[in-house]
N, C-alpha and C positions, 0 to 999 in steps of 0.2 A: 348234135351239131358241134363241130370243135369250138374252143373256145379260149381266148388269149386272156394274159396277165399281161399289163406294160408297164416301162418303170424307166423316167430320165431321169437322173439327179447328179451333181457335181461332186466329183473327188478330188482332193488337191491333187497334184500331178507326183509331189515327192510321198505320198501313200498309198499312189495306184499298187504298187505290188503288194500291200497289205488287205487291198481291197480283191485283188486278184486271188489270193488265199482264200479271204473266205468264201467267194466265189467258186470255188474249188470243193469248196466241204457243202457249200448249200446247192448246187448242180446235180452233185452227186446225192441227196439228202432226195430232193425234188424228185429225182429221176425214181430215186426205190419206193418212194410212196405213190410212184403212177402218172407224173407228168409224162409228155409224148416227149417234147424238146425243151433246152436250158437252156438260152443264148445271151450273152455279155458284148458289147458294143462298145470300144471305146470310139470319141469322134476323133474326124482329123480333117474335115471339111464342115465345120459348121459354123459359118460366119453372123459375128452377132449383130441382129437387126438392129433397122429402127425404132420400127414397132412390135416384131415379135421373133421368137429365133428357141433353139433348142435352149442357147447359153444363156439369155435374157430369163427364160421359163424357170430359170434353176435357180438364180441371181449366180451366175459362176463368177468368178475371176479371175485375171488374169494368170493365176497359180492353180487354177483348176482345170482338168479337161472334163465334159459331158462325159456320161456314159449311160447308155441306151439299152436296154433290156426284158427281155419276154420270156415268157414261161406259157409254153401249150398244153392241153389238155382235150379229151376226148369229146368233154361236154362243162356245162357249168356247174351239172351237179357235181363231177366227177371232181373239178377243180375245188370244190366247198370241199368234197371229203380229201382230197391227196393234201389243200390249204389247211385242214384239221390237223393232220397226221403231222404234218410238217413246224407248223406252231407247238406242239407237242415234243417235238422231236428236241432231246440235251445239246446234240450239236449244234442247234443253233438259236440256245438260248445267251448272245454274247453279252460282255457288260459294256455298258452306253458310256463310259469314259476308253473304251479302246476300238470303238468302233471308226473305221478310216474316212465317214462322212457325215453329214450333216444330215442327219432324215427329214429334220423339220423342212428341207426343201427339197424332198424327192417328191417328184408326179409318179400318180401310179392308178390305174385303175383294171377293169375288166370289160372285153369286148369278145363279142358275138363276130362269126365270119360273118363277114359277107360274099365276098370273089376269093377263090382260088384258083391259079393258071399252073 
């Protein structure tokens, strides 16, 4: 059964293209270790709630936009071993002082299909 990665978390806006680079290397990283799809989202309709919102989930600010992203795979086993490969992998072992975002507020987990149209 296929099965998804998801990932919201806030980029400032003056490091989106640095965040776009790596995004670049780790796509292409994903894709040779057996992912199906790589997909990167920046937002540009997400108005921030009262009580809940993509930008509230992230604590963004005003200097940040969301950005929304998935990673598919064939199954979940498939996802543990291409997730092995890829943790492994040089290219994307980066150093945490030049990374373009905050991780400690990125959402991210793993889900099961359920509907596909």
């Amino acid at each position: 059964m296929p099965y998804v990665d998801g990932f919201v978390l806030a980029v400032p806006k003056d490091k989106l293209d640095a965040y776009k680079a790596i995004t670049e290397i780790a796509g292409s990283v994903w894709m040779e270790h057996g992912a199906t799809s790589y997909v990167e989202c920046v937002a540009d309709d997400t108005p921030y709630g009262e009580l809940t919102s993509f930008p509230r989930a992230v604590m963004a600010t005003d200097d940040e936009v969301v950005v929304f992203s998935w990673i598919t795979y064939e199954s979940r086993q498939k996802r543990d071993e291409v997730n092995a490969k890829v943790m492994a992998d040089p290219r994307l072992q980066p150093d945490p002082a030049t990374m373009p975002f905050d991780g400690k507020r990125m959402i991210f987990g793993g889900f099961t299909e359920l509907t596909r149209f």
